[in-house]
Steps between C-alpha positions, in 0.01 A plus 500: 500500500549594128809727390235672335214527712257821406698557168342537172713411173398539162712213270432612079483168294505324832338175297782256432844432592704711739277758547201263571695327776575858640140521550428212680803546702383839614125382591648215713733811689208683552463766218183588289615435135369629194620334190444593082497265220363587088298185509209444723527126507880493592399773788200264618697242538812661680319670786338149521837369574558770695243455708613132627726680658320803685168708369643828496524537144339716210553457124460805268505421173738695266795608318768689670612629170185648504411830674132456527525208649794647748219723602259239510733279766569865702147571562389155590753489759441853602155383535548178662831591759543850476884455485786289386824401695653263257546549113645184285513634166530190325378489126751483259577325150772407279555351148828400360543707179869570390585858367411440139199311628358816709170594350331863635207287675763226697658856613135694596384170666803412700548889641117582516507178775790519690648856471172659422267330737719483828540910474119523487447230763693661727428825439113472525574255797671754705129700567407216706828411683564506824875696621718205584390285215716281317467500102655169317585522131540212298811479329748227358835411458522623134461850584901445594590243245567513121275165371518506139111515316381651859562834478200726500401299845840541634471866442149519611630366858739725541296775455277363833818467708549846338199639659553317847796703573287822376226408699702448817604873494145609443312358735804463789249784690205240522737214609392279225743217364602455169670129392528320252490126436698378214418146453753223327341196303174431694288187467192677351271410181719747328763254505287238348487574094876514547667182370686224728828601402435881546403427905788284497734777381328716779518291783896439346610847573329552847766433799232327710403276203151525486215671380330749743185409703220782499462447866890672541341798292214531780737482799711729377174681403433478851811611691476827248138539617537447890674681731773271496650710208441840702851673421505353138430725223612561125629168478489241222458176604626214310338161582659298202683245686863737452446473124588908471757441686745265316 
């Protein structure tokens, strides 16, 4: 028996990396998934993936930034399921730009994404969920740390843990969780432009000494999603091998 047996969850930009292995861990615990991605092909191919692992998946494709396409993944599920339990709003971006560097579009793209996108995700997700849901934001580490050339992502992250602890006041009458995940240096293809030496410095500065699998995103993912996590709410949860920490 699944942790999340009879559960729907809806994953934005569920195609790659942590996010894609958050889908496939929820179909093999049971859930219904729906996933986004921009690009059709990418989409194809990750709920083919997905599918080696359980059939229970659906890919919409779209652009969470967008809000006709928000609408677009709300009525399909409305259509499909009628209801969602589990919300992992995962799309997000970020660009190093230092403060001179800064241009009005890297600012417009970055928030329109992640600060932009998540309040409209949520927002029009909340029509179709079910009281007792749990609702996962995507975060990161540099929404609490200074990194120099990073800074309109940094504040773009702290503006979602911003609206987790908002959110958690609003909807404490329909028993729906708010948390955040705030992932450290993840082995994703985000990592791979970056040069040797940059990953190097990365991995240097994380206690465990390693880069992050996406697989600890999805557990973590998980526990937040399941019943496991019952009495945890509001919280930001750091999976970055204790690199926020030192």
């Amino acid at each position: 028996m699944g942790k999340l047996d009879g559960k729907v969850a809806v994953i934005t930009a569920g195609t790659s990396g942590m996010a894609l292995a958050t889908a496939k861990l929820f179909v093999q615990e049971g859930a219904h998934v729906f996933i986004t991605g921009r690009r059709k092909d990418v989409l194809d191919d990750a709920v083919k993936q997905i599918q080696q692992v359980g059939p229970s998946i659906t890919g919409i494709q779209g652009d969470a930034s967008k809000l006709e396409d928000l609408d677009t993944l709300f009525e399909t599920v409305k259509r499909e399921k009628g209801k969602i339990d589990i919300l992992f709003a995962s799309a997000g971006r970020g660009e190093f730009a230092s403060i001179d560097q800064v241009t009005e579009q890297h600012f417009d793209e970055t928030f329109d994404l992640n600060v932009r996108g998540t309040l409209f995700t949520v927002q029009k997700a909340l029509k179709l969920f079910n009281d007792g849901g749990s609702i996962i934001l995507n975060g990161s580490i540099a929404g609490s740390k200074g990194s120099a050339a990073f800074g309109v992502y940094s504040a773009s992250k702290a503006a979602v843990r911003s609206f987790a602890r908002t959110w958690v006041a609003e909807l404490k009458d329909r028993q729906i969780r708010v948390n955040v995940i705030s992932p450290g240096p993840i082995d994703t293809p985000i990592l791979a432009p970056l040069p040797k030496e940059a990953v190097e410095g990365f991995i240097a500065q994380v206690p465990l000494g390693r880069i992050g699998k996406p697989e600890e995103i999805a557990t973590t993912a998980l526990f937040l999603a399941s019943s496991d996590s019952s009495y945890i709410n509001g919280v930001e949860l750091f999976v970055d091998g204790g690199l926020v920490s030192v």
